[in-house]
GUMI-369954 format. One record per residue (C-alpha): chain; x, y, z; residue in one letter. Coordinates in steps of 0.25 Angstrom, whole numbers. Layout:
// residues N
+---+-------+-------+-------+---+
! c !     x !     y !     z ! r !
+---+-------+-------+-------+---+
! A !     X !     Y !     Z ! a !
...
+---+-------+-------+-------+---+
***
This chain:
// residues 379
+---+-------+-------+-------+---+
! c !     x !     y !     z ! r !
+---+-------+-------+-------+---+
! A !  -695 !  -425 ! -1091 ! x !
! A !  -688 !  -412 ! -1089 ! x !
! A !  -696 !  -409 ! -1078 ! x !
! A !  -695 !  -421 ! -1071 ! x !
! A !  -680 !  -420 ! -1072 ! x !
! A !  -680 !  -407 ! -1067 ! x !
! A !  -688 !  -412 ! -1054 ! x !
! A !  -680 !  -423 ! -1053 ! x !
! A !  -667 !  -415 ! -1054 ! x !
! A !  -674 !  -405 ! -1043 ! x !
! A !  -678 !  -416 ! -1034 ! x !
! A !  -669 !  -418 ! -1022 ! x !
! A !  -678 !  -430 ! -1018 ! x !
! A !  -676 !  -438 ! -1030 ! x !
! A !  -665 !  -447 ! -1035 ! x !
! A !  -665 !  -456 ! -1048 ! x !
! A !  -679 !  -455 ! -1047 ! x !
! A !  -683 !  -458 ! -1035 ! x !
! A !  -687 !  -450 ! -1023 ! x !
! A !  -675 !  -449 ! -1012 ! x !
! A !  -682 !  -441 ! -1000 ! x !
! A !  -680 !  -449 !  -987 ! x !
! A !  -693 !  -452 !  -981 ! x !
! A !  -695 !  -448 !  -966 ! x !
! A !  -710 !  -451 !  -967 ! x !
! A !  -703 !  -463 !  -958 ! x !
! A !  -693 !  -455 !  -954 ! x !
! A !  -700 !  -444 !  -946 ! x !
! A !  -707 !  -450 !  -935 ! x !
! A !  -692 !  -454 !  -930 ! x !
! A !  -686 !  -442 !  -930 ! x !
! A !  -697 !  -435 !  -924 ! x !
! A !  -696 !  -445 !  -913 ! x !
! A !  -682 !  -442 !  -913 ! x !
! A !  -686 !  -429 !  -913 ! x !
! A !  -693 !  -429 !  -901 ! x !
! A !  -684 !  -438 !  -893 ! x !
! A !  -672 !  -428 !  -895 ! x !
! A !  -683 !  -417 !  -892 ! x !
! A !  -687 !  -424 !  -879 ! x !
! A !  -671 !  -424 !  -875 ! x !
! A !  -670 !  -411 !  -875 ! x !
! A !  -682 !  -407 !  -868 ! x !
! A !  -679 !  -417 !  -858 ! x !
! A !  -664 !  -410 !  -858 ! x !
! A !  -670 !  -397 !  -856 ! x !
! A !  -682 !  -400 !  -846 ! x !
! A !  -669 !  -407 !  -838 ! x !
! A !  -661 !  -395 !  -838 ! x !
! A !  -673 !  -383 !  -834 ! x !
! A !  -676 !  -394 !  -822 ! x !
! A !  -661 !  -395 !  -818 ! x !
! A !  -662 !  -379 !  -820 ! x !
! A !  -675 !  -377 !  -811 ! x !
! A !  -671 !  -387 !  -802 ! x !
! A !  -657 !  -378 !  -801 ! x !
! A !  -665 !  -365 !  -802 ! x !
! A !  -672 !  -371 !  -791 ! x !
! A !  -663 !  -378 !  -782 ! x !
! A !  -654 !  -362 !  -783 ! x !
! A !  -669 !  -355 !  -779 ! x !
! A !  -671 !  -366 !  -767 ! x !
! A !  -655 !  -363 !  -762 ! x !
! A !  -658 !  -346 !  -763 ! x !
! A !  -673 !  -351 !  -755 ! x !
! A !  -666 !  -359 !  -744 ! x !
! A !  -653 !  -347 !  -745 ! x !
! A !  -662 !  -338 !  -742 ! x !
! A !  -672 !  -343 !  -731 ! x !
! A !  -661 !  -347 !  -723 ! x !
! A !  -657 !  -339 !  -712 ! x !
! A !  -644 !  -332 !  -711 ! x !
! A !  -646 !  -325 !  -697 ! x !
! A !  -656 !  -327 !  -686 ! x !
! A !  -657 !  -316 !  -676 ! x !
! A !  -662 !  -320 !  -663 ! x !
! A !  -669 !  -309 !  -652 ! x !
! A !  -678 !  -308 !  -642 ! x !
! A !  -695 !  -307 !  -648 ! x !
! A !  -698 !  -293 !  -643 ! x !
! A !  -703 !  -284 !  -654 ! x !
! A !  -690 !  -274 !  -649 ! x !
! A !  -681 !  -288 !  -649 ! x !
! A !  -688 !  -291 !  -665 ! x !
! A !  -687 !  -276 !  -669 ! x !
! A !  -671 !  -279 !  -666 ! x !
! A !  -671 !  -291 !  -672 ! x !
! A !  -677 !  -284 !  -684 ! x !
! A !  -669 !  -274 !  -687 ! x !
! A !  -656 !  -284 !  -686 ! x !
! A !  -662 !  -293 !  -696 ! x !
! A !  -665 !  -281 !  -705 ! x !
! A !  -650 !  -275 !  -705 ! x !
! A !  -645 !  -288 !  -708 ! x !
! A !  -654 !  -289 !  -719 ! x !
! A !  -650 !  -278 !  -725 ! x !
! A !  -636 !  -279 !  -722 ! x !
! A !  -634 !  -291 !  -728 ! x !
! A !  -641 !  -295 !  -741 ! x !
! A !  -640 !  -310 !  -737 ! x !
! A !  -650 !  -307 !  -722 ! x !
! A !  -659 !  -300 !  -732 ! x !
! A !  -664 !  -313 !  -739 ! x !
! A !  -679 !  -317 !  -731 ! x !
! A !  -677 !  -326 !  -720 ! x !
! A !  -660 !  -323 !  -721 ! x !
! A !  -664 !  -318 !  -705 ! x !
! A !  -669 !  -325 !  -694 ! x !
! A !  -675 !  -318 !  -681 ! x !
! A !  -676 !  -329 !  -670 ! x !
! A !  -684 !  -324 !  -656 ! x !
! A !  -677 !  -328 !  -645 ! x !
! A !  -685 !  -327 !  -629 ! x !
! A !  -675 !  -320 !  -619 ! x !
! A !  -675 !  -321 !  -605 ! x !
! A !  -680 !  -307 !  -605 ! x !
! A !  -690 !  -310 !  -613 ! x !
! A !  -696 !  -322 !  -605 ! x !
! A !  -695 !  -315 !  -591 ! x !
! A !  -706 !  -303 !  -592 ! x !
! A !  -712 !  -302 !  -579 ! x !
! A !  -698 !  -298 !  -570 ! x !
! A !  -689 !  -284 !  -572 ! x !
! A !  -676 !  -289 !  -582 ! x !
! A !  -667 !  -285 !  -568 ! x !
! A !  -676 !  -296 !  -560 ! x !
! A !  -674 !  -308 !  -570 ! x !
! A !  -659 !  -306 !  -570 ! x !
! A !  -647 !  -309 !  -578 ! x !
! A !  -642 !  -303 !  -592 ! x !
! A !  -645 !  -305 !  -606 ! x !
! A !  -660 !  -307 !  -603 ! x !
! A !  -663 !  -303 !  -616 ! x !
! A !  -653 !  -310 !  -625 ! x !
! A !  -646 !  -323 !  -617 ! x !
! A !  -656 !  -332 !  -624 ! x !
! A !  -654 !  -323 !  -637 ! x !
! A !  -638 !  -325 !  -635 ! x !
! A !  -641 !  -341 !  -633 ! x !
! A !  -648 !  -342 !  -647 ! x !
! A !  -637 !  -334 !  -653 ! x !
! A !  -627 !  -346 !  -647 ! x !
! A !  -633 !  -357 !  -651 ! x !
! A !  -633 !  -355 !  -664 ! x !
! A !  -649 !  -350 !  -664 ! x !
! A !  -647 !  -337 !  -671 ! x !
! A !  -637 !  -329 !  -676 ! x !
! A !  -638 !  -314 !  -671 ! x !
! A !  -644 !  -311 !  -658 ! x !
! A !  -652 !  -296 !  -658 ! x !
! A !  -650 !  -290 !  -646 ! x !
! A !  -655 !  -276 !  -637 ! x !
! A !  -639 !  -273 !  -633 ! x !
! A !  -647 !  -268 !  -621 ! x !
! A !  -651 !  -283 !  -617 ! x !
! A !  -638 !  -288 !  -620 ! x !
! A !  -628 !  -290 !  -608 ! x !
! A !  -614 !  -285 !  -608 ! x !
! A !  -607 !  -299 !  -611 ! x !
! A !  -611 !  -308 !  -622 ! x !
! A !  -612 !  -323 !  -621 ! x !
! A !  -599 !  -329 !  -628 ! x !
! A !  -601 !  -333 !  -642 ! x !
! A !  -610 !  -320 !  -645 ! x !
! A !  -603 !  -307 !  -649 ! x !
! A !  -611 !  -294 !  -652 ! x !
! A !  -606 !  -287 !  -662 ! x !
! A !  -617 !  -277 !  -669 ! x !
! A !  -625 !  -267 !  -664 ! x !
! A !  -637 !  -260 !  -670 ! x !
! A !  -638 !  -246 !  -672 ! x !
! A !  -644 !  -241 !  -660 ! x !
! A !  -657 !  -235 !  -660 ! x !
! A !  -661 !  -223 !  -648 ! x !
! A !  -656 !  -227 !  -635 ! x !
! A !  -666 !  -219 !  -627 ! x !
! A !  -678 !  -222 !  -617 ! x !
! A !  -693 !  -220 !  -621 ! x !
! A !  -703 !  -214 !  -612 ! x !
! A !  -716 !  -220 !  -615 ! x !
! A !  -728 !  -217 !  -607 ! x !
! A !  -744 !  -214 !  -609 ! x !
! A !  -744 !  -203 !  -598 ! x !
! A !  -732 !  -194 !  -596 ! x !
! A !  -723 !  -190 !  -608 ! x !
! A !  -710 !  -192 !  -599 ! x !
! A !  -704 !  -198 !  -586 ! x !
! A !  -705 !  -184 !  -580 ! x !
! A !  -720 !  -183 !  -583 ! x !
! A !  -723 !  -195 !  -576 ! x !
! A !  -730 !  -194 !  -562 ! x !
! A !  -724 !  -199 !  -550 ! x !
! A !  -728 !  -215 !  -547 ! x !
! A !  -729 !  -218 !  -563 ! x !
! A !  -722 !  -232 !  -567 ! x !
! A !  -714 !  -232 !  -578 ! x !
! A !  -712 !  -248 !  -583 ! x !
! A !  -698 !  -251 !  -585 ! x !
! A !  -690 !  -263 !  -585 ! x !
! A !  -677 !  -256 !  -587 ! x !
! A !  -670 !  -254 !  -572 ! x !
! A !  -661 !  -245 !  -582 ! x !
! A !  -673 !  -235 !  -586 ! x !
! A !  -679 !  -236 !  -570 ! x !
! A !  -668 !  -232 !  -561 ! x !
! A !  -665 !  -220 !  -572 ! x !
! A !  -682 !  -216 !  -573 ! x !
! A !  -683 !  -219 !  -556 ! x !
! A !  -670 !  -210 !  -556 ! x !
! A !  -675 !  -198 !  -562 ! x !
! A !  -691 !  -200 !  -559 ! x !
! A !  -689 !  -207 !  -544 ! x !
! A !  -705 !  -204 !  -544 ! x !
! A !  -707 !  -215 !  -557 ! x !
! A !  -709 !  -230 !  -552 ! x !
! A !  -703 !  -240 !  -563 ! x !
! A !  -710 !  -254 !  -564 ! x !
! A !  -704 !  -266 !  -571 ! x !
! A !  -710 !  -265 !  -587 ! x !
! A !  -707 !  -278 !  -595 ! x !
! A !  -709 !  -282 !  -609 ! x !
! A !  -708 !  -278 !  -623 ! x !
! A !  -710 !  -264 !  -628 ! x !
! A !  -723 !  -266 !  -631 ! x !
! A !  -727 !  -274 !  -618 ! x !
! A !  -722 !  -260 !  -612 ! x !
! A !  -730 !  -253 !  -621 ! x !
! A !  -741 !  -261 !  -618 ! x !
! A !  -739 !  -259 !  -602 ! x !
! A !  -738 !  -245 !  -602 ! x !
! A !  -751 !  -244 !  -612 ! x !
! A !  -758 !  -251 !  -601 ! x !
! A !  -754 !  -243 !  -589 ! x !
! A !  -745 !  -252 !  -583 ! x !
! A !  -735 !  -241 !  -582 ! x !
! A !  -734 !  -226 !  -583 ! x !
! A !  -723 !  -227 !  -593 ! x !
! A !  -711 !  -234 !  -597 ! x !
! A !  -697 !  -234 !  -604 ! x !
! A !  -693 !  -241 !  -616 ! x !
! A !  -682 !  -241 !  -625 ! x !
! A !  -683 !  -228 !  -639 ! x !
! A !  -675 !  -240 !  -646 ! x !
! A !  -684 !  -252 !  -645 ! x !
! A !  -696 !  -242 !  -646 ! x !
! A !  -691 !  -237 !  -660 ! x !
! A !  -688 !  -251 !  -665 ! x !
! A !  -700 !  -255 !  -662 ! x !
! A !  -705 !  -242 !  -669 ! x !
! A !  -713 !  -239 !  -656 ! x !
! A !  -708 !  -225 !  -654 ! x !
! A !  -722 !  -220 !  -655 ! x !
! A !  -724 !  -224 !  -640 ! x !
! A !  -713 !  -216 !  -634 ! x !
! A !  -719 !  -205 !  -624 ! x !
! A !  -703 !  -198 !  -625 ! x !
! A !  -688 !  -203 !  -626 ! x !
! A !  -679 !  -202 !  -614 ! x !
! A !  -667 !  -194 !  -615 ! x !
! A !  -654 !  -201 !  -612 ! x !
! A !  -653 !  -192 !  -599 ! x !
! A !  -665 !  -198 !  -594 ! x !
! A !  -663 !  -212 !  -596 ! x !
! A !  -650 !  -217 !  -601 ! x !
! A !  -652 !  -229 !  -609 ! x !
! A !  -649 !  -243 !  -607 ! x !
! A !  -636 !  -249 !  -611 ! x !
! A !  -636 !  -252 !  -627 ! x !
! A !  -652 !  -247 !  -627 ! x !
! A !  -656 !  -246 !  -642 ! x !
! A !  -643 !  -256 !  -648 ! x !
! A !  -646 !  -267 !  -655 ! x !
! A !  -635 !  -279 !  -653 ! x !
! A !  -634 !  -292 !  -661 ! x !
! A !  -625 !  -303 !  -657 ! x !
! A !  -620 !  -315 !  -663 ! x !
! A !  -612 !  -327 !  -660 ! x !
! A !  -598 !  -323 !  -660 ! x !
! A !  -591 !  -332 !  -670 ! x !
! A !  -603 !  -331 !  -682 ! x !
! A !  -596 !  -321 !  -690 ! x !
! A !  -606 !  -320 !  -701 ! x !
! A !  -618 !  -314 !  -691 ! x !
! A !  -605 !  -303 !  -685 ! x !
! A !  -603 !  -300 !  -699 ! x !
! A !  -618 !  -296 !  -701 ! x !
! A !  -620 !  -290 !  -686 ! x !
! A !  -606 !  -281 !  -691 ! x !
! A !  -612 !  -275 !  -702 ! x !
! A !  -626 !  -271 !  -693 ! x !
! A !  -618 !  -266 !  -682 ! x !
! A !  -619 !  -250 !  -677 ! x !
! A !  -604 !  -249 !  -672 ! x !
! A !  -610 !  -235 !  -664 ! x !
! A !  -621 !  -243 !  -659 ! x !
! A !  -611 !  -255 !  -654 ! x !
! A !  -600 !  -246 !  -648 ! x !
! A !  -611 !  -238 !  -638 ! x !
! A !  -617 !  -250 !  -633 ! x !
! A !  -603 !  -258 !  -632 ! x !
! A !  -600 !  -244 !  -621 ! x !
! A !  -612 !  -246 !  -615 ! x !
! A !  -612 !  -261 !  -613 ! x !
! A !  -597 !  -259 !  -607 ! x !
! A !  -604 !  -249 !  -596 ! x !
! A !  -615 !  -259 !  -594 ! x !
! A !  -604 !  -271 !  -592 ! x !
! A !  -596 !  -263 !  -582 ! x !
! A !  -609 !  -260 !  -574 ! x !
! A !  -612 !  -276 !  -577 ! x !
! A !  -624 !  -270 !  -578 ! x !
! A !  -636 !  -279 !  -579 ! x !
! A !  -654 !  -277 !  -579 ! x !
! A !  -652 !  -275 !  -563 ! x !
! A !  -644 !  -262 !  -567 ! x !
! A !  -650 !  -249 !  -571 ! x !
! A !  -636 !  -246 !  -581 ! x !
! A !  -638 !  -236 !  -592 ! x !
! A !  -628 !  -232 !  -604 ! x !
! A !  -627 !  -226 !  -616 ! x !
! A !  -615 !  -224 !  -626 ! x !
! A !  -616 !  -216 !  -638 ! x !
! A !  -608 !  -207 !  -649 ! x !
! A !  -611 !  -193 !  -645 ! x !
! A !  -609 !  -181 !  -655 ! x !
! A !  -593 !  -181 !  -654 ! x !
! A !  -592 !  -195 !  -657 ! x !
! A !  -588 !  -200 !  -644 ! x !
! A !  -595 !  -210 !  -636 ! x !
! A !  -604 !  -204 !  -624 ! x !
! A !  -608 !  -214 !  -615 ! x !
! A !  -618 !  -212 !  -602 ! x !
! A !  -619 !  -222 !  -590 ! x !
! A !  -629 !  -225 !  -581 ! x !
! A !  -631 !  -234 !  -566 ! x !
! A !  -642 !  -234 !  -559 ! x !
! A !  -650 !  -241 !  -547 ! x !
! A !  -663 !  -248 !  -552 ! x !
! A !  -673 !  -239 !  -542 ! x !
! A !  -664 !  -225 !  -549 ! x !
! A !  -659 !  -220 !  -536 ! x !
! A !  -645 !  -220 !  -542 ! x !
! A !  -640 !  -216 !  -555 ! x !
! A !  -625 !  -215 !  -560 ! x !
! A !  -622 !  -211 !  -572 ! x !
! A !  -608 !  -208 !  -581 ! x !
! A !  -604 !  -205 !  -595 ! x !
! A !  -595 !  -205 !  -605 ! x !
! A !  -586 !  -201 !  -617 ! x !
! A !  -576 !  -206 !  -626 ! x !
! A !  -574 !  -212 !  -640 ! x !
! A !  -583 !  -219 !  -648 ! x !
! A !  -574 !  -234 !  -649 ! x !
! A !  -577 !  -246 !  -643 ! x !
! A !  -566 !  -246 !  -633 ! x !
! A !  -569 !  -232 !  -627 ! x !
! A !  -583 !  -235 !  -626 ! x !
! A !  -579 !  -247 !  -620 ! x !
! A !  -572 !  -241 !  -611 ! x !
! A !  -583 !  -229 !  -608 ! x !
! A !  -593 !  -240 !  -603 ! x !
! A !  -584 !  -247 !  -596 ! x !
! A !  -578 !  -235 !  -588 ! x !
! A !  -594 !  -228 !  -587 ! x !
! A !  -597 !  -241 !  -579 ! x !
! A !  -585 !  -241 !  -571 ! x !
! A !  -586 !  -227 !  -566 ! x !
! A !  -603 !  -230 !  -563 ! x !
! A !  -599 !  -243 !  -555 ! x !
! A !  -589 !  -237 !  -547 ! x !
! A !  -599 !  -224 !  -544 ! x !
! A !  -610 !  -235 !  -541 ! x !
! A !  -602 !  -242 !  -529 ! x !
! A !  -604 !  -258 !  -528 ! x !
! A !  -617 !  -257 !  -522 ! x !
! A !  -624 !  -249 !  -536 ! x !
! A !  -628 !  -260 !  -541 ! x !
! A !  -633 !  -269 !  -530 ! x !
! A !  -648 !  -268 !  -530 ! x !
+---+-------+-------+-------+---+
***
């Protein structure tokens, strides 16, 4: 009796007797199922919530996607490997200028054909008319088409069509004049007769001025067309630019390099100019900070001589500004007829500020056109 007192008095279960413990033998499959509905909520919660996440998490990756494949400045030029190798190097400073450009696809380079690039078969001075190499360029840039326009500031004319401004320059590379020939290492060494190919009347009257002997022969085409030409004797030699040759990292064919006292460059040879249409103020801001302001203060002097002379591919003119070891600005001027029989020169000095240079160019054409006499230019 005692032990059965004891355990009932130990039992929790057990009241009067009789066993109190609720059953869930009934009781469990219930609550398991409630169990598992709760469960099922939640799950169904969470799966909801990782899908909205994803689909987030996805919708942000396809934004940053379409962000960075579209385009935020297209550069239109002319499809030469020089015009390309211009083009190029554009894209490149941009790029690393401004973090934005450098995202793949941020720059677009768009080929646009030129007159001069169509028209192969006549000297540049027979087809006529300025801009040959950038009208359709500049029409593009107009409507809308691209939104910097890369230029050789030696192809560009003295005015700009209304809506475009120009305001970066390049820095520029070696203005001189390569000699290039697979049988005389200079002009002077070659033989009386030889033909030199040239479409430059610029680079003829001065060669014909100083070598009367030399014949010149119209030489068309693309640096490596030239390049071609003269490998298959079509010529004796030829002249092309040190600054599109190093571009083009073709300086290996160079026989020897002109001084500047032997031929005197063309006007802005070796600048790079990108123009833009003049009320986009986001494409000025990224053509300021890639703009060599001693590149763009010579060749604004030399394009005010060439505009005085009204100079165009029917006139031998030559010019070139620079900062000499003073400081100041020395600048050299040069007319000539096509067939070299007549060359004038002049030069000058003054400041290095736009408004004196300014003022060199102009006043270095005034004094040549006034030494020419009105007939100078009537040929």
């Amino acid at each position: 009796m005692e032990m059965a007192a004891s355990s009932h008095l130990l039992s929790p279960f057990k009241c009067n007797g009789v066993d109190r413990r609720l059953n869930f033998t009934g009781l469990g499959s219930r609550f398991q199922d409630k169990r598992r509905t709760f469960l099922h909520l939640i799950n169904e919660k969470t799966s909801r919530r990782k899908i909205r996440s994803s689909g987030a998490r996805a919708a942000v990756a396809l934004e940053n996607a379409s962000q960075t494949n579209v385009c935020l400045v297209r550069i239109g030029t002319r499809g030469s490997p020089l015009a390309l190798a211009q083009a190029y190097e554009t894209r490149d400073k941009l790029k690393t200028a401004h973090c934005e450009l450098a995202e793949e696809g941020a720059v677009e380079i768009i080929i646009i054909k030129t007159t001069g690039d169509k028209i192969l078969n006549q000297p540049l001075a027979d087809i006529g008319g300025k801009g040959l190499f950038t009208k359709e360029i500049d029409e593009a840039l107009l409507e809308g088409k691209i939104d910097i326009a890369v230029h050789s500031m030696k192809d560009v004319p003295t005015y700009l069509p209304d809506g475009t401004i120009l305001p970066c320059n390049l820095p520029r590379e070696d203005v001189r004049d390569a000699f290039i020939s697979a049988t005389a290492a200079s002009l002077a060494e070659l033989p009386a007769g030889s033909i030199v190919g040239s479409a430059s009347l610029r680079r003829q009257s001065q060669l014909l001025y100083r070598y009367p002997s030399l014949k010149v022969t119209n030489f068309r085409g693309n640096v490596q067309t030239r390049l071609r030409k003269l490998s298959e004797g079509v010529v004796h030699a030829t002249l092309l630019a040190v600054a599109g040759l190093k571009r083009l990292s073709m300086t290996q064919h160079v026989t020897s390099v002109l001084s500047i006292d032997e031929m005197l460059p063309a006007i802005a040879q070796g600048a790079i100019g990108i123009a833009c249409r003049s009320n986009d103020e986001k494409m000025a801001n990224y053509l300021a900070s890639l703009n060599d302001e001693e590149t763009r203060l010579a060749v604004a002097c030399e394009r005010a001589f060439l505009e005085t002379l009204d100079g165009s591919c029917r006139t031998p003119i030559a010019g070139y500004a620079f900062r000499d070891k003073d400081g100041c600005c020395s600048f050299r001027g040069l007319i000539a007829t096509p067939d070299g029989t007549r060359v004038l020169e002049t030069s000058r000095k003054g400041s290095y500020a736009y408004e004196d240079m300014i003022a060199i160019g102009v006043d270095a054409g005034k004094e040549l056109l006034g030494r020419a006499g009105p007939s100078f230019f009537n040929w």
